[in-house]
N, C-alpha and C positions, 0 to 999 in steps of 0.2 A: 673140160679143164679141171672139176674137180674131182674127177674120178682119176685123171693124170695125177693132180698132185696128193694124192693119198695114197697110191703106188709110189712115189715116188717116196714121201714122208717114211713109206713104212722100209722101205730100202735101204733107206739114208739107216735107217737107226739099225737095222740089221743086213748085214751084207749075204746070209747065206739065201735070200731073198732072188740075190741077182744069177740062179741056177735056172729061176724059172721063167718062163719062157712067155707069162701073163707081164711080167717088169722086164724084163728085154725090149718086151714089144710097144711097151709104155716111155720107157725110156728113149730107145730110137724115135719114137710117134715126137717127144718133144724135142729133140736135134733137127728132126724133117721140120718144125713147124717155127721154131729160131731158122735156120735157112733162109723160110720164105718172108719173114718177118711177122709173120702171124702172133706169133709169144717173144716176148721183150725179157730179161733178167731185170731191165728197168724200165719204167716207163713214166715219160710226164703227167701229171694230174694238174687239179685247176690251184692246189696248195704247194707245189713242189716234183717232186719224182717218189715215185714209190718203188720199193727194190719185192723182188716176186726172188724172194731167197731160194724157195721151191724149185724154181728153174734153174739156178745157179745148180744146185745139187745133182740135179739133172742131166747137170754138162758133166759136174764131177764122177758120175757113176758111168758115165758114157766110157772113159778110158778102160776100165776094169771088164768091161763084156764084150770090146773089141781085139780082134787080134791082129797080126802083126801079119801086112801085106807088102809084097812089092808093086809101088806104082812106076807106069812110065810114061815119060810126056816127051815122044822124038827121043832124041837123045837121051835124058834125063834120066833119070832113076831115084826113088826113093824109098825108103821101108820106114812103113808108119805107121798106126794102128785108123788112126781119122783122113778118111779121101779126103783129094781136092777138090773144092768149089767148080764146077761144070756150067755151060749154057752161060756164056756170057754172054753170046751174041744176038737171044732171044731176050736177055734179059735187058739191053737196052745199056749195059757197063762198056769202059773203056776200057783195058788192061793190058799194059807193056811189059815186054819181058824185064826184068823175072821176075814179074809179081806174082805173089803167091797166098792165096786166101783158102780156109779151111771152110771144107763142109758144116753148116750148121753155126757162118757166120752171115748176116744178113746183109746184101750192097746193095741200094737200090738204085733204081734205073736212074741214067745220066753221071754214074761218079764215074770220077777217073784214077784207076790205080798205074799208079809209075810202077818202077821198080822197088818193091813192098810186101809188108806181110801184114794178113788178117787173121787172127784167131780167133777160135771155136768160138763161141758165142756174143761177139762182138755184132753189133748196130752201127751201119755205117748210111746216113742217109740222101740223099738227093743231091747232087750239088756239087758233091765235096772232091778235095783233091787229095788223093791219100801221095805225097812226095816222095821222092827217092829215097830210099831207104828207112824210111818213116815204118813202125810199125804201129800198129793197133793190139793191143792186149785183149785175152781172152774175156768176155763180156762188156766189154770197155762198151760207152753208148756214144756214138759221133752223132752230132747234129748235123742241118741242113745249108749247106754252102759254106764247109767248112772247108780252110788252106790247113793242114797240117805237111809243114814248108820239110824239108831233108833233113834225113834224119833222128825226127821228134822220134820219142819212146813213150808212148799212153800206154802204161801198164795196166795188166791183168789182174782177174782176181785168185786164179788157180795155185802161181805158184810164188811164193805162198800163198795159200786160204785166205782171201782178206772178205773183210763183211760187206764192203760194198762197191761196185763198179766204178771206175774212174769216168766222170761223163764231162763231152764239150756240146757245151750247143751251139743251137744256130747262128753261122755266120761270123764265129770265132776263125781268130788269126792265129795261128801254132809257130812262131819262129824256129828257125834252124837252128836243131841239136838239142831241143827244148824238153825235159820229163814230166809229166805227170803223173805221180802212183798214188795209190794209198786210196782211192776213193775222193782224189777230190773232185771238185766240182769247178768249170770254169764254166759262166753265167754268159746268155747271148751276148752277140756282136764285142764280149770283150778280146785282147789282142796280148800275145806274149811276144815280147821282143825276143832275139835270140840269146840261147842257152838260161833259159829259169828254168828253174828247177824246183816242183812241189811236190815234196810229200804232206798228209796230216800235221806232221808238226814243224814243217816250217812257216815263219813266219810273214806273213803277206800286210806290207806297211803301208799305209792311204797316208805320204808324204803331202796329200796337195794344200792342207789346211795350217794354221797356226799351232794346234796340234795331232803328233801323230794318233793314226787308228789302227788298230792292229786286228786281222783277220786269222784265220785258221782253217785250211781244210776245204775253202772257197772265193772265188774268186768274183767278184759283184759285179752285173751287165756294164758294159763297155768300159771297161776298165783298159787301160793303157800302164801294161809291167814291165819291168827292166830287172835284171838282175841283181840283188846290192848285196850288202853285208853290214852286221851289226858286233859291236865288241862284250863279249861274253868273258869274265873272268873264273878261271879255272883254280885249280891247286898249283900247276905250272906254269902261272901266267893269264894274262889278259891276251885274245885269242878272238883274231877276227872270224865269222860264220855265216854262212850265206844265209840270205833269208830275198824275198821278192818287193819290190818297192812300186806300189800307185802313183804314178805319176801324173796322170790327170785321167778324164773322160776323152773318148771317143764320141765324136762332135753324133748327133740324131742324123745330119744332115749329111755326114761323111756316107757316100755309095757304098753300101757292103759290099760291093765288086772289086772296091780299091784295093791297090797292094798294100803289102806286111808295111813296105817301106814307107809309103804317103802317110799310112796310117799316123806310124810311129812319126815322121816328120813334123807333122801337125805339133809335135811338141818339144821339136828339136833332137827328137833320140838320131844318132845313124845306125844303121843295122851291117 
């Protein structure tokens, strides 16, 4: 690996690099091994998640030495420069038409993808139900028996370049129509009611107390979110802005197998 990421390093910093055929072969070596889940863009530690920028770069340099193929699936057609995802069937995945997962994103055995998309270096683990229309962003990291419900968007970090992956972990609830971009973080077994909306700077409000707490950029274990809005005064007005509101915990006891909805009922929300 450290001989990967110093081809790699020295690439990044200069592109005339990617002619030869020692970083071609370095570069593709780290897409095969995201694939298989071997190398993470993130990965957890015993203090947090540690982001392996390295490999990020590595997905980035991957577009520029690929060319432009026609794939076909039956019917289908496509022209792309990165294949699709192959060998479901050995691999132990679910996958309903027309999901569609990029080579050199990692699913592991027992998910199930609906009709969906997973990009390039995205981590999708054990358990989870990637929903209809739900995508997965390039490097994005999904945890273990995760619902990510129809139509969520877990953004990427390619386009734009953002510094770090958007991660869900284990056993988190994704309500329908729900984003997450910007690298944030939603923390185990917590649950988004539908349509919240996180980037970095919006703000994420812990209501449940006498007073409020105001989070950014992460979202604390078993948290129970709903969508709100706060009044920001402008030069034209005072001017309501979404922001995301704690409305209690997600009971220790509550079955992580329960639905979006029991979840959220537990505190009165409807979904």
């Amino acid at each position: 690996m450290t001989e990967l990421q110093k081809i790699i390093e020295k690439a990044w910093d200069n592109r005339d690099l990617l002619k030869e055929e020692t970083t071609t072969t370095a570069i593709r070596k780290v897409i095969d091994l995201l694939d298989k889940g071997e190398l993470r863009v993130a990965e957890p530690t015993k203090d947090g998640w540690q982001v392996n920028e390295w490999v990020k770069k590595g997905v980035v340099l991957y577009f520029p030495i690929q060319k432009m193929e026609t794939i076909e699936a039956g019917p289908l057609e496509f022209h792309d420069k990165i294949p699709l995802k192959r060998g479901y069937a050995e691999k132990g995945i679910r996958v309903v038409p027309h999901a569609v997962a990029r080579h050199g994103a990692y699913i592991s055995p027992g998910t199930i993808l609906m009709p969906s998309y997973v990009n390039i270096g995205a981590y999708v683990d054990e358990g989870t139900m990637v929903d209809t229309w739900a995508t997965v962003g390039s490097c994005a990291q999904v945890g273990k028996n995760v619902h990510l419900s129809g139509g969520v968007g877990i953004g990427g970090v390619l386009e734009p370049l953002q510094a770090a992956p958007v991660i869900i972990e284990d056993n988190c609830f994704i309500g329908s129509r729900c984003i997450v971009v910007e690298g944030v973080r939603v923390e185990t077994e917590a649950v988004l009611g539908a349509g919240v909306v996180l980037t970095m700077s919006t703000k994420i409000i812990d209501v449940t107390g006498d007073k409020p707490v105001e989070y950014r950029g992460i979202v604390p274990a078993r948290s129970v979110v709903i969508p709100g809005s706060y009044t920001k005064k402008f030069a034209a007005g005072d001017y309501q802005v979404p922001c995301a509101l704690i409305i209690g915990k997600r009971k220790e006891s509550t079955n992580k197998k329960t639905s979006l909805n029991d979840a959220l009922r537990e505190h009165d929300v409807a979904v």
